[in-house]
N, C-alpha and C positions, 0 to 999 in steps of 0.2 A: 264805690270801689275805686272811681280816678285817687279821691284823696285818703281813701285810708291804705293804698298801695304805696302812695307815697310817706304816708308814715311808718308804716310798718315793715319792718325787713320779711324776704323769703321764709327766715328760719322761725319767726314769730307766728308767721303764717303754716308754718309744719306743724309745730305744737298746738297749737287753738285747732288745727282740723283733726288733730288725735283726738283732743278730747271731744268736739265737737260730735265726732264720728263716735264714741261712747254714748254723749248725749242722743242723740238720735236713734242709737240701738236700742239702749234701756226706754225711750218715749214708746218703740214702738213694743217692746215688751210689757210697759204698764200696761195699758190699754187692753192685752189681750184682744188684740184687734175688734172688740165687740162696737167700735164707733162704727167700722164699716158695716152693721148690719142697722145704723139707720135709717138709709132708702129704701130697706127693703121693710122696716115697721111703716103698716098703714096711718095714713093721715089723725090726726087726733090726737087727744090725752096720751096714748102710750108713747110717742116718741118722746117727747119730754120726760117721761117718767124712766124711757129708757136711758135718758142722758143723766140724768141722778145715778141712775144705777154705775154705767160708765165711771162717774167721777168717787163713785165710793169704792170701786175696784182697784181705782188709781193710788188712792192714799191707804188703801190696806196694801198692796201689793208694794207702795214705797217705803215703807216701816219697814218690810221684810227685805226691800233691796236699802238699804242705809245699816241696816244688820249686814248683809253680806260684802259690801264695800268696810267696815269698817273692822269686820274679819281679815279680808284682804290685806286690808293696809296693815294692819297688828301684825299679820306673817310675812310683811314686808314683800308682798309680790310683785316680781320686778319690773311688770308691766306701767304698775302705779308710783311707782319710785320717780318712772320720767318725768311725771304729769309733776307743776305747782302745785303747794298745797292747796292753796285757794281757791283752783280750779278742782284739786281731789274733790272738796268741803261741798261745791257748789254742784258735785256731779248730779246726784239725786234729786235737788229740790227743781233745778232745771229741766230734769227729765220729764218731771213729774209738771212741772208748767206746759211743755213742749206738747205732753198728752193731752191734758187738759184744754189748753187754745185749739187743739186738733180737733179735740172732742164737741166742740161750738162749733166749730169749721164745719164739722160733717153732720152736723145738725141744720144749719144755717142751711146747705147747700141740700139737705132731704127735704126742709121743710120749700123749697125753689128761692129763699130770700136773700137772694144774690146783693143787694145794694149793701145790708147788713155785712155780708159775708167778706165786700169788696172793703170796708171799710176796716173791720177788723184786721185782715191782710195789710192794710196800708199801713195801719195804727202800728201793726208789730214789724213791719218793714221799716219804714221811717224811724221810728225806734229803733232798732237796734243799730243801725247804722250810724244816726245822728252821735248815740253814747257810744258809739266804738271810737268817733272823732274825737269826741270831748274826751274819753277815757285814755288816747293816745297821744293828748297834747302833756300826759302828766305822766303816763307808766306805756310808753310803745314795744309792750314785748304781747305774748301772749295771754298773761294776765288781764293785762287790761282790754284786748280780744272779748275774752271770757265774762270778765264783768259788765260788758256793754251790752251783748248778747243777750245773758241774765237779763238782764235791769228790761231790754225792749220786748221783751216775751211777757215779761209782768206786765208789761204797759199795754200789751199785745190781750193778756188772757184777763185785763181789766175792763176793757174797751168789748169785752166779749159778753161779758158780763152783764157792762151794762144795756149792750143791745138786744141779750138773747138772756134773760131772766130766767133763773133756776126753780123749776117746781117744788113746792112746799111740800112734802112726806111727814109723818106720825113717825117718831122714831123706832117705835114699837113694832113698826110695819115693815120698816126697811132691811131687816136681815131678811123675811118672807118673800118678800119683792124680789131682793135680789138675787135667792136661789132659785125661784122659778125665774127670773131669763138668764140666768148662768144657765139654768137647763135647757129650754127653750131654744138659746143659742150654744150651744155645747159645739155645733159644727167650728165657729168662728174661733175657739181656743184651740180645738182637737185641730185642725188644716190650717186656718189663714193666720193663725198666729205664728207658728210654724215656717211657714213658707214666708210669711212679711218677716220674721226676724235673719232669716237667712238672706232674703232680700235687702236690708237694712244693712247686716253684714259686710255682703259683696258689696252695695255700696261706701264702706267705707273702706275697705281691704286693701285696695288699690295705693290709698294714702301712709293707710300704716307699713304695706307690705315698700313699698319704696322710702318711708323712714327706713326702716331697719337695713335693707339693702344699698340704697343709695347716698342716705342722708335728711336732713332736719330740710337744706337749702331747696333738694331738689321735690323733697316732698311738696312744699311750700310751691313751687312752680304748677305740680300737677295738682294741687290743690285751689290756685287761684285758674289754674286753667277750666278743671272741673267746674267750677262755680261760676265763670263767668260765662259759660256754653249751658249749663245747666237753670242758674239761674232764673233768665228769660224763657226759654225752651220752657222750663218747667210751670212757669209762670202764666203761660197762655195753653199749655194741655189741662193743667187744673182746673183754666177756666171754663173750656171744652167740655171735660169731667163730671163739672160741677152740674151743666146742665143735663151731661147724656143719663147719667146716673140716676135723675131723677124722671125724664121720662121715659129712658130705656125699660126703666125697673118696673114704671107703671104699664108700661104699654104689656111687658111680660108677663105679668099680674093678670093682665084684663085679655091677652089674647094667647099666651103662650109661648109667644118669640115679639123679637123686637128687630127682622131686619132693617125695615127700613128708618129705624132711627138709627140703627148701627152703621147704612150705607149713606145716610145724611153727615155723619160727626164723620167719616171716614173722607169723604170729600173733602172736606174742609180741615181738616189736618195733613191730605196729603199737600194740598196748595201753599200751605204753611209751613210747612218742610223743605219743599221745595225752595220757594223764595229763601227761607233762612239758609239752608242748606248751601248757596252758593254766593251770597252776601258773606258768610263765613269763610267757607274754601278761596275767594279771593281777596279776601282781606284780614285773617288773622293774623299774620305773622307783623302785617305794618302798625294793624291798630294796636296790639299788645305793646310794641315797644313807643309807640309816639303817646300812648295813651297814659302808660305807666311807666316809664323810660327803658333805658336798654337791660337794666336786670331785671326786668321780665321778659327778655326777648324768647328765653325759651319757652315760656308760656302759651307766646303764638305759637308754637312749634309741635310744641304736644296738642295744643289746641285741633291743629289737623290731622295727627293722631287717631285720635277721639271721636272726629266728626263725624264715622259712618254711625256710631254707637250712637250718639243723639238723635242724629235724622230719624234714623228707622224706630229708638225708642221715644220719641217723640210722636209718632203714630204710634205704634201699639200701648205705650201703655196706659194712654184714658182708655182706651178700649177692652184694656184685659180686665178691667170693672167686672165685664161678662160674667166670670167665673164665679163671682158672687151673686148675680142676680142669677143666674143659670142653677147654682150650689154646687160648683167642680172642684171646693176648694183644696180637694187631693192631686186634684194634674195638674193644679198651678203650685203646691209644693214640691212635684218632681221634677217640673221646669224650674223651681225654684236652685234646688239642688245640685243640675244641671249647671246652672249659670254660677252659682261660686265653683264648684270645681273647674270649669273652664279659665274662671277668673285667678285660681289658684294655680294651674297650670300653666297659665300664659306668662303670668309678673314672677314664682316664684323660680321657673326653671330655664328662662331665658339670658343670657348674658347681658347685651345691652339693654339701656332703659328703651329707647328707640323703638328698638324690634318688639319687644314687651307689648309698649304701648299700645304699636301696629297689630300686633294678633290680638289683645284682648278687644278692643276697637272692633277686631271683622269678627270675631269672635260672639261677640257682645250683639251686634245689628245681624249675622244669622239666626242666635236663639230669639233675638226679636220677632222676625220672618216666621219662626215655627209659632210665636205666641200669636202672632195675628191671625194665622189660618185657622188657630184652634179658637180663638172670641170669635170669629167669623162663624164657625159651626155652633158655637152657644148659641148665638143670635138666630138660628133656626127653630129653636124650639122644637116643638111639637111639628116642623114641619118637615126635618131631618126623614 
């Protein structure tokens, strides 16, 4: 991020997070969230069989999203008008990568084989960053954003591949297969897909809704800001994640509840919060500009903005895992719903960006607070 901020302007950085924020909506819409049910498939033959099925949901469901993108574009809607074409072109096949590397992710991290999983992660980090450099010493606008991205997700869902080998099916078998755990798992399309596409949403809402209101330059600001807070933060809750998930899920299997794996991982995120939590509040505004010169100085600026909203979703949300090993995933769609309309209310009907910021931010770490008490209660189980 030091040097591809210094290549790339603010407004290049607005653009690649619209689209980017597309991409990541439509990943989590392939998927129909059926990747997060596999911690909760037992050990064995079935979780790999369940991850074939996953990936055959992806490419039939991308056929029919590459039809409705190119619907779109034919009626010239004016959403898609702003985006390059290149990035139009690359919308779908990206998503569809983005599902997919997710889809190993969350196989890697069910089956406990964190090394594998670590490594993956690095392969599609590294990548994409290294061809966003290379890509911006020849085209430094968004496009070239776009295409580096691309390119390390591939390298990302290659690297996936080859550490987490795909189980071999009879072709003949596999439309069978795959509507018995379409059934099977019928909750994870009917709720947590649901509730994760509104989730995905609200996470990008904030960027688009301050394109349209403020501009390309300042979206670009809360867009490197968001990234550079979330980032990290999000980088060590997934690692968290990776492992509560798997023996939260087992321990609820075998006993009914999981508090005290829930009040282990909780420990050790709040200490991590903390720490970050005030390394941040006294030093964003100088690192942002010495780091990346002074047109990002507002970056550190929203950066503090924002900070209550990470701290506290930084705890809760490995922990709101719950609600799928629990199966609540109807009260985490109404908390879902909850938090973009707040999010819609705060950025769309507030005058200054400032102020915006500041309520979606407290906004944002109170619905937190209500999500923690309610994984807090899953984690009881049967002893509630």
């Amino acid at each position: 991020m030091l040097v591809l901020a210094r290549i790339f302007a603010p407004e290049s950085f607005g653009v690649f997070s619209v689209w980017l924020g597309a991409v990541l909506f439509l990943g989590v819409i392939l998927t129909c969230r059926f990747e997060t049910s596999l911690a909760v498939e037992a050990d064995g033959h079935a979780r790999p069989t369940a991850v074939l099925m996953i990936l055959v949901t992806i490419v039939m469901l991308s056929a029919v999203a590459m039809f409705v993108v190119w619907l779109a574009a034919a009626t010239e809607l004016q959403a898609l008008k702003r985006l390059p074409v290149e990035l139009l072109v690359a919308l779908v096949p990206s998503a569809a990568l983005v599902a997919a590397t997710q889809t190993l992710q969350s196989w890697a991290a069910a089956d406990g084989r964190y090394r594998h999983l670590t490594v993956i992660r690095i392969a599609q980090a590294t990548s994409i960053v290294l061809l966003q450099i290379a890509m911006g010493l020849t085209s430094a606008d968004a496009v070239g954003l776009g295409i580096g991205y691309v390119a390390g997700v591939c390298v990302g869902f290659a690297v996936g591949v080859f550490h987490m080998p795909l189980k071999k099916l009879k072709a003949r078998r596999i439309m069978s297969v795959l509507f018995g755990y379409w059934l099977r798992h019928r909750r994870f399309p009917t709720f947590a897909l649901p509730a994760d596409a509104v989730n995905a949403a609200t996470a990008q809402v904030p960027v688009l809704i301050v394109a349209a209101r403020f501009g390309a330059e300042a979206a670009g600001l809360v867009a490197m800001a968001l990234r550079m807070l979330g980032a990290p933060m999000s980088l060590l809750a997934a690692s968290v994640l990776d492992v509560f998930k798997r023996h939260a899920g087992q321990a609820y299997r075998e006993r009914g509840e999981c508090r005290a794996e829930y009040l282990y991982a909780l420990r050790i995120l709040l200490v991590i919060a903390a720490m970050s939590g005030l390394a941040i509040g006294f030093g964003a505004e100088p690192f942002f500009a010495l780091a990346f010169g002074e047109v990002w100085l507002g970056a550190g600026t929203i950066a503090l903005c924002l900070l209550p909203r990470f701290v506290v979703g930084f705890v809760a949300s490995p922990l709101s895992y719950m609600v799928y090993i629990a199966d609540k995933q109807h009260i985490d769609l109404i908390w879902q719903i909850a938090l973009l309309v707040m999010t819609l209310v705060t950025l769309l009907f507030v005058d200054s960006l400032h102020s915006a910021l500041v309520l979606y931010g407290s906004g944002y770490s109170g619905l937190y607070l209500i999500y923690l008490f309610m994984s807090y209660r899953f984690s009881l189980g049967s002893r509630q």
